[in-house]
N, C-alpha and C positions, 0 to 999 in steps of 0.2 A: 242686496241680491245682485249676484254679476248675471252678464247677460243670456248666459245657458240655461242658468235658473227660472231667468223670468220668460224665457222663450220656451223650457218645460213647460212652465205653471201654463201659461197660452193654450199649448197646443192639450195636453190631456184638460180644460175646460173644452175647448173646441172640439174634443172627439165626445167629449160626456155632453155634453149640450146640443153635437147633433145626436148621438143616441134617442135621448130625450124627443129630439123632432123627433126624428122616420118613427121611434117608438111609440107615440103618443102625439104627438100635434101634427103629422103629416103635414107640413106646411112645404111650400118652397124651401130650397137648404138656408138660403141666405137672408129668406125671410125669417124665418123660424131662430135660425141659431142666433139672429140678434134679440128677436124677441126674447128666447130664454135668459138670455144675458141680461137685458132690462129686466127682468123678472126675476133673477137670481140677484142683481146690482138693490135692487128696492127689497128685498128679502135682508139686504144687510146690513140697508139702513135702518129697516124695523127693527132688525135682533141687536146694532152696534148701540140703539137708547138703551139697551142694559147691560150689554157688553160691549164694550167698545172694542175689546181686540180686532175680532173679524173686520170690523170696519177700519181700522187702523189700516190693518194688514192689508187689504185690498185696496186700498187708496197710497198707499207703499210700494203697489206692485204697479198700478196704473198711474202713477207719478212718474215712476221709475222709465214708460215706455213715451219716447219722443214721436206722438205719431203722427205728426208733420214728416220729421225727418226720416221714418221705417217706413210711411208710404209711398212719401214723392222720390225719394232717397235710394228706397229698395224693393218693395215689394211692385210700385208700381210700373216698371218696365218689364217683370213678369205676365203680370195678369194684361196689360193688354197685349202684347206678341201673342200670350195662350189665346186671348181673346181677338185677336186679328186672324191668326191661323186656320179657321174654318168660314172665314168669310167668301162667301161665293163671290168669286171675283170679276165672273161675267155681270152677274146683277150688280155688282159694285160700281164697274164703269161701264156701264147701260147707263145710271143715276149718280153719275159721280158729279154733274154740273148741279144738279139741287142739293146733292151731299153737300157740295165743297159751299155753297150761298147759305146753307143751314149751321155749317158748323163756323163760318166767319163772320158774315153781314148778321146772321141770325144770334151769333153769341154778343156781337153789339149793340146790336138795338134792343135786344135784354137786359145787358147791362144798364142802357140809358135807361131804357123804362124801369125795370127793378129799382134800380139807385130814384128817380124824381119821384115814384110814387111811395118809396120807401121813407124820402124825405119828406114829404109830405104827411103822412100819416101821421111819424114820429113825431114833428111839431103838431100836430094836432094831439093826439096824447101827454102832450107834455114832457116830451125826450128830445133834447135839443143837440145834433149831430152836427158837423161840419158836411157840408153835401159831397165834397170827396170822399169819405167815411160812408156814404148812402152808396157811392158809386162802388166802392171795394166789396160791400156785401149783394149789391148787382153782377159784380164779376165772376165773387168766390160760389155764388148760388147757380149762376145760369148754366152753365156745361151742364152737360145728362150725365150721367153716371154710366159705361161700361159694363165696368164690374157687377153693379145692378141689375142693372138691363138683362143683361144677355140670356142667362138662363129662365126668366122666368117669362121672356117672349116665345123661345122656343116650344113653351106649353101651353100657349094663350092661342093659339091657333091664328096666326096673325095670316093676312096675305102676301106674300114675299115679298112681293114687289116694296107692300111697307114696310116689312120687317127690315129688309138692307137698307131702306133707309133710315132710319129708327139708328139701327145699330151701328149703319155705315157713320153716321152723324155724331153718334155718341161717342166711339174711336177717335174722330180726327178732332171733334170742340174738346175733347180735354187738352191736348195742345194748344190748340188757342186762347180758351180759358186762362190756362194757367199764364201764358202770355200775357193777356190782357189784364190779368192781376195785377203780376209782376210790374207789368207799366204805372199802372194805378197805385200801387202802394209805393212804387220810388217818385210818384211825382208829389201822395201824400207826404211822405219824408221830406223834402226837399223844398215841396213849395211850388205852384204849377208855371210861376214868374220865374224859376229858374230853370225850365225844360225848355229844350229847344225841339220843335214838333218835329222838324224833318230827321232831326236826329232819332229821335223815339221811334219814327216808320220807316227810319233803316235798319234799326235795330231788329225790329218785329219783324222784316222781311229777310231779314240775317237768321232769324230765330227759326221764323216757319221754312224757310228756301234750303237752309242750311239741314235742318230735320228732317225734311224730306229727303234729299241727295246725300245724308249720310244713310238714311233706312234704305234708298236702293243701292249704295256700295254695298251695304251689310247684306243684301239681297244676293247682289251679281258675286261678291266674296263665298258667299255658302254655297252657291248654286256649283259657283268652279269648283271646289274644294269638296262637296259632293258627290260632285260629278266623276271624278276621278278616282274614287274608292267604293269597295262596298262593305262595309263594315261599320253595321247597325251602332254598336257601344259607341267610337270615334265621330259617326254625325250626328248622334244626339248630343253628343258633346260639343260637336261643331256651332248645332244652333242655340247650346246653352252661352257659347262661348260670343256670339254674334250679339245676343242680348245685353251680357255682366260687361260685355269688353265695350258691344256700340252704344249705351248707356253712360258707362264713366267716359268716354271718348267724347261724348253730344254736350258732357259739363264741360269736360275741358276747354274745346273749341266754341262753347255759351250756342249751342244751336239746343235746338226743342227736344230731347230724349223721346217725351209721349209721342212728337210726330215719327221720329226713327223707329222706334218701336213697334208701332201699328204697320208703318212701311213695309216694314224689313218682317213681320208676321205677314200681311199677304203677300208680299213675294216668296217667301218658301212656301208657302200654306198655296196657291195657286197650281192649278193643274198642269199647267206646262212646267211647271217645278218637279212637281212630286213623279210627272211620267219619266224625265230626264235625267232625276240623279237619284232617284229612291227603289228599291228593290221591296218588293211586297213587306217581306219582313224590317226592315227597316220605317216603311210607313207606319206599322203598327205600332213600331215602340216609340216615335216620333211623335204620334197622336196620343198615345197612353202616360207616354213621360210627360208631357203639356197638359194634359188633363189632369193627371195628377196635381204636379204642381200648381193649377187653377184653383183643383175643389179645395186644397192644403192651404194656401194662401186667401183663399175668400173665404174658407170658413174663421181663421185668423182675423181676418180684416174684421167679417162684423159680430165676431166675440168682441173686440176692442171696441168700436163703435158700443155694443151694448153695456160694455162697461163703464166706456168714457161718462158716464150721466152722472158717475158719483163727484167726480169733478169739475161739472158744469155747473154755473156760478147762478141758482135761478132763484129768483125774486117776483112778485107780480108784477112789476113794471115788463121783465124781461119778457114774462110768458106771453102778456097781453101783446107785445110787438113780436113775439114768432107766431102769435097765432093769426095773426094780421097781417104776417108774410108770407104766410100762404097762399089765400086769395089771390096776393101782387103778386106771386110768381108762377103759379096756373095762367094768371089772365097775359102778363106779360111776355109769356112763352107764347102762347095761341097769337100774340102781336107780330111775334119774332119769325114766327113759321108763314105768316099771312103771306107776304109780298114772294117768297121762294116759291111757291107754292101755287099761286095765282099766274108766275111767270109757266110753270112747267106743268100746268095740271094738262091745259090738251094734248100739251104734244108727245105727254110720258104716260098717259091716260091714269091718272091719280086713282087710289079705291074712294070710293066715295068716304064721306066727315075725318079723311087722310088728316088735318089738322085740330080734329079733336081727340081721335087715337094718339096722335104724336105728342100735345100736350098733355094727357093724363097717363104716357107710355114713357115721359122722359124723366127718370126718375133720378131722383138727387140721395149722391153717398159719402163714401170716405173722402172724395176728393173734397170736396165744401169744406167738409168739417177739416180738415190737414189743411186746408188753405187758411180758414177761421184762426185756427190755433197757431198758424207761424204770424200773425198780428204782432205788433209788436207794444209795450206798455204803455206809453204815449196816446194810444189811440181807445178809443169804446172796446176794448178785446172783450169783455167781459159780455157785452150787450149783445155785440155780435157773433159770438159764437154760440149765446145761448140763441140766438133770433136760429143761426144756421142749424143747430141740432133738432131743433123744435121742427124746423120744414123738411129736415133728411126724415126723421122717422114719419112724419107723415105721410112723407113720399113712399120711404120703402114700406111702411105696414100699408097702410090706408091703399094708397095708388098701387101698390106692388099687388097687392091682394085681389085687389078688382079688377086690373088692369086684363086678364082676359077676357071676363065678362062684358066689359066695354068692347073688345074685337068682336067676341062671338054678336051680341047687342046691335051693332053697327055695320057689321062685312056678314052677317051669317055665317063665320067661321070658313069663308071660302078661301083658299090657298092662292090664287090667280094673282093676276093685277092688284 
């Protein structure tokens, strides 16, 4: 199949499988549309023991999709710009010094903890890893999810004040995340005897500084360019062009895309933007065309996600260790949030159990699993991707599911602080 074909076959499951929801499961979109895909993916394994076609066929078409590369590659400087774009930008930087301690200090001490307690267990069950190998699946695990998140806190009745943070946090640690990967698996590669540290913390500050200051050029570039026309078609295009052009620009020059990306979304998305270069009509088709694009693309992402299961490699060894990284990654999170949190609680006046909303609110998605799958043969790929798919769906069914009832539960569903 070339690639129209298998980007058809996608998208009409993705309209038939949300059908199915709003029809019948009324769930969240992005909860629901993976569940039916796990639901339809196990439907094919039952029916492929006596016919095997079906299940050929569909392991053919999910072979066929690199979703490492169609995430990190493509789809993912979409969905966060659409998802940067409506972030309230006063509440952003009110809280942007805990944002910024959450989504950096907080993705590494994740990492640490993740990785030693993940080590630990695994020799206690009899799975013997090399502890870099413990650290890579601390890295690819700890980032929140975005894409996740975002819609289904909007209905959980959270209190803004946590909600921008929740979200503001989940935006910026996929950049660092994926940083702190990327470090992690070139030092596995290589050998940690031949890194040179200072080199590695110039790198990562080339990676996040450089992310940044290209997401506000992609900003001040639209705003001018904006600015001086008014015709709706041409600046929807402008900030499709700011996304597809500062995306492959952020590989070229090895600076962070996800940080550009988010940047360069609350910069046009911000209201001294939108009073300055947008004409009523053109706001419209600028929120509608990105929304589009959002629901289009996320319901893609977790039709794949619920498909990816026929390809995951699971054994009871495997299940026993994702079911066991659960726990480590709930509790590790609530470690990671502690000391950010403790710094900023009076002076930002926190909602109250603010760090047990935030850990059973930071839910794990496509990113983990896209990070899991570009592992490379040399290492546990097998082990650890089935550990990371096993804690994404728990997150997104399990956590995603309850995760209002924990706000309403804990804050009374109050909007304030």
């Amino acid at each position: 199949m070339n690639l129209f074909q298998v980007l058809s076959i996608l998208i009409v499951f993705s309209a038939l499988f949300g059908y199915l929801n709003v029809r019948y499961l009324k769930l969240p979109v992005t909860i629901g549309l993976m569940i039916v895909s796990i639901l339809f993916s196990v439907a094919v394994l039952i029916i492929g023991q006596f016919t095997p076609t079906l299940l050929e066929w569909e392991r053919e078409l999910i072979g066929q999709v690199d979703f490492h590369k169609i995430l990190m590659d493509g789809m993912l400087s979409f969905l966060l710009f659409a998802g940067a774009l409506h972030v309230d930008f006063g509440r952003l930087k009110e809280h942007r010094w805990p944002i910024i301690l959450f989504a950096t200090l907080g993705v590494l001490i994740s990492t640490f903890l993740i990785g030693g307690l993940v080590y630990a267990v695994l020799g206690w069950v009899g799975i013997q890893i090399d502890f870099i190998y413990a650290l890579l699946f601390g890295a690819l695990i700890s980032p929140t999810d975005p894409i996740a998140v975002l819609g289904i806190l909007k209905k959980a009745g959270a209190p803004k004040n946590l909600e921008i943070k929740i979200v503001g946090e989940s935006l910026f640690n996929d950049g660092i995340g994926v940083i702190v990967f990327v470090t992690i698996y070139q030092i596995a590669q290589s050998g940690a005897g031949h890194q040179d540290l200072s080199h590695i913390g110039l790198l990562f500050l080339e990676e996040v500084g450089g992310g940044v200051l290209l997401g506000l050029g992609l900003g001040a570039a639209a705003y001018y360019l904006m600015r001086t026309i008014d015709q709706y078609e041409v600046e929807v295009m402008i900030t499709l062009a700011a996304v597809m052009g500062g995306y492959l620009l952020a590989s070229i020059l090895h600076f962070s895309g996800p940080l550009a990306m988010v940047v360069a979304g609350i910069s046009v998305g911000n209201e001294r933007f939108r009073t300055s270069t947008m004409s009523e009509m053109t706001e419209v088709y600028v929120d509608k065309f990105w929304e589009l694009i959002d629901a289009l693309l996320n319901a893609i992402l977790f039709v794949l996600i619920g498909l990816e299961i026929l390809l995951i490699p699971f054994d009871r060894t495997y299940i026993i260790a994702g079911l066991a990284a659960i726990p480590i990654v709930l509790l590790s999170r609530s470690g990671s949030l502690a000391l950010p949190i403790l710094i900023f609680k009076k002076r930002l006046g926190f909602a109250p159990f603010t760090n047990l909303i935030m850990t059973w609110g930071g839910l794990r998605g496509g990113i983990s699993i896209a990070l899991a799958l570009s592992l490379s043969g040399d290492m546990p790929k097998e082990l650890l991707v089935s550990m990371t798919y096993i804690v994404v769906v728990f997150s997104i069914i399990v956590q995603g599911l309850t995760v209002g009832k924990v706000v309403s539960r804990f804050t009374g569903g109050s909007k304030g602080g």
